[in-house]
Phi, psi and omega in degrees: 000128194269148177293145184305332198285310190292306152321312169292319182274010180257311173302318203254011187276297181310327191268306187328308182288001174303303202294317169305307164332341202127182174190171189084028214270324168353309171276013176276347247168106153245138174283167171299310157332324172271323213293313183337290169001281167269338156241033147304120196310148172304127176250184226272305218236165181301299206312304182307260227333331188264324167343292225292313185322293195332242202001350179236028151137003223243115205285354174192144167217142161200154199215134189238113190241103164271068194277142169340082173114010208236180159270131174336108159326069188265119162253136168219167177199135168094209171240169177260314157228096211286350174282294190274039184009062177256147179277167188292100188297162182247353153196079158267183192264142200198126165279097174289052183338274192260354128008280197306332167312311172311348172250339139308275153352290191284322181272017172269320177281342176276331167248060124275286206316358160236041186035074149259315148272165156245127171271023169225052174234177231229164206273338169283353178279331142308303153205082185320007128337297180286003177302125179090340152272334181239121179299170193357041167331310156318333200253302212267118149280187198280321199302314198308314163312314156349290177266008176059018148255034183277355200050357164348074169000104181302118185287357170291322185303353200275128164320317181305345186282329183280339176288322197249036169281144048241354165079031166321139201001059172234167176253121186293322187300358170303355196260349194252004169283168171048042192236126192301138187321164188246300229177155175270107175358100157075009168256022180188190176230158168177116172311116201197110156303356176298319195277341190267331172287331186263348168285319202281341185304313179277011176274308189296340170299314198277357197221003179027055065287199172281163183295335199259323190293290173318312178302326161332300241247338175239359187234312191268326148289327184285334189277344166078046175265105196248345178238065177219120189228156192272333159232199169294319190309002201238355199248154157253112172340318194290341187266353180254132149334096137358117180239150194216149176243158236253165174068358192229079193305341186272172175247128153313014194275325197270015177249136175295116198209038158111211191290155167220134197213155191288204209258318175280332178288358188286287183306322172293316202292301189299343171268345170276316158280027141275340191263350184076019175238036181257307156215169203289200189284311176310310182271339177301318172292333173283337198266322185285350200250350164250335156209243163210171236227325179235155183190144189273198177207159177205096162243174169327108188069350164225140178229127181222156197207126178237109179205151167242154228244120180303305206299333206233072187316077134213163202263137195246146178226098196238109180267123182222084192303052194189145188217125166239182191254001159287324198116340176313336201269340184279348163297316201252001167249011161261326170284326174285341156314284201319323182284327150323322168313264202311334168304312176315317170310280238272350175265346176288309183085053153244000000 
């Protein structure tokens, strides 16, 4: 009889070796399931939406909405833990995987704007190291990082990274050395976690702490964000959400996988940088000249979209505890987001 532990390393073996195949087979192709999706009538309220969401597969949902003028809004549906059919809390702890770029992004502008850094000084002046290891190391500036125009190689694409989870005292940026340039400095765009790793790397040099100590100290006390966190170690297991692949029994909660944060505290960060009152006119402007303003997240068993929609000024935080290896389920949290959206219109009589 194999151990629940073996089993479990059996299971999550299987998802790796999927993840080597690809993903995305989605764009060859839309199933019937997303065309469902989307025309199936509009129901009254956030909640049946979020009902509904169960049905196409998705094992927890919550969803948080702050509209103007009104007290925040908490939805849930389905579970927070599916062996032990505990239902879903709506503010529980949740790994907001590329989320956190957006917390990066503000504190690379609050230290330009206070000349601690430059965004036009070169990822080699930083770490003359990487010269000859990062192709045009010389070239790509902090801003170019930024903007995902740097050609960095993404170290998730590199198979090895997937061969070798959980990547236990290794340093993942090895997967992005000695790799031929993606595009030449600022001559394309190309989404690449490489860049984000190597910006919190020079947050942690210019301010000699850790990244979360800074995000803490300029972003998460001033904003009075009290359940936002930089890994598990920082967290009690029991308060994060259950993460699941589609095809797959294990949960996905105990591999570590960057911030984790409830669903409202996402939504306070995201209306204060939208709103300008996270930062000043000065930074805003710099911040505004480099990135965006809303951004999903996707790691193994958990996918989440934080964004905020101006016409109806409010911020939507849509949490979804199912990960597949087509790609269908990221699919179907951009339409069940998006059908949220329109209920908020359409009770506005927009």
């Amino acid at each position: 009889m194999e151990s629940n532990k073996q089993k479990t390393n059996k299971g999550k073996q299987i998802f790796r070796i999927l993840l080597l195949v690809g993903t995305f087979i989605s764009l060859w192709f839309v199933p019937w399931i997303l065309v469902k999706a989307w025309i199936v009538p509009l129901p009254d309220t956030v909640q049946e939406q979020v009902d509904k969401s169960l049905s196409y597969g998705f094992d927890g949902v919550i969803v948080y909405v702050d509209e103007a003028g009104k007290p925040p809004a908490f939805y849930a549906a389905g579970y927070h833990n599916r062996e032990f059919k505990i239902p879903a809390n709506p503010k529980a702890l949740f790994k907001i995987a590329s989320i956190s770029k957006l917390y990066v992004a503000v504190a690379i502008t609050k230290l330009a704007n206070e000349n601690s850094l430059s965004l036009d000084k070169t990822l080699a002046d930083y770490f003359p190291e990487l010269v000859g290891r990062i192709e045009n190391a010389d070239k790509i500036t902090l801003r170019m990082m930024v903007q995902h125009r740097s050609g960095i190689p993404n170290f998730t694409d590199n198979p090895d990274f997937w061969k070798n989870q959980p990547n236990t005292n290794k340093d993942v940026l090895q997967y992005a050395l000695n790799l031929p340039a993606d595009f030449e400095p600022n001559k394309d765009y190309g989404y690449s976690n490489t860049n984000y790793l190597l910006l919190s790397r020079i947050i942690e040099q210019v301010t000699g702490g850790s990244r979360q100590q800074y995000f803490k100290e300029k972003i998460l006390i001033p904003l009075g964000l009290k359940n936002t966190f930089g890994s598990l170690d920082d967290v009690n297991l029991d308060d994060v959400m259950s993460g699941y692949y589609v095809g797959i029994e294990d949960d996905f909660k105990t591999e570590d996988q960057g911030m984790l944060a409830t669903a409202e505290d996402v939504g306070k960060f995201l209306r204060a940088l939208n709103d300008g009152s996270l930062l000043n006119e000065k930074e805003m402007e710099i911040y505004a000249s480099i990135y965006e303003f809303n951004h999903g997240g996707l790691v193994p068993g958990y996918q989440s979209m934080a964004e905020y929609h101006k016409d109806i000024d409010a911020v939507v935080i849509q949490f979804m505890s199912t990960t597949d290896f087509e790609g269908y389920q990221w699919n179907l949290l951009q339409i069940t987001h998006s059908r949220v959206v329109k209920i908020l219109r359409k009770a506005k009589g927009l």
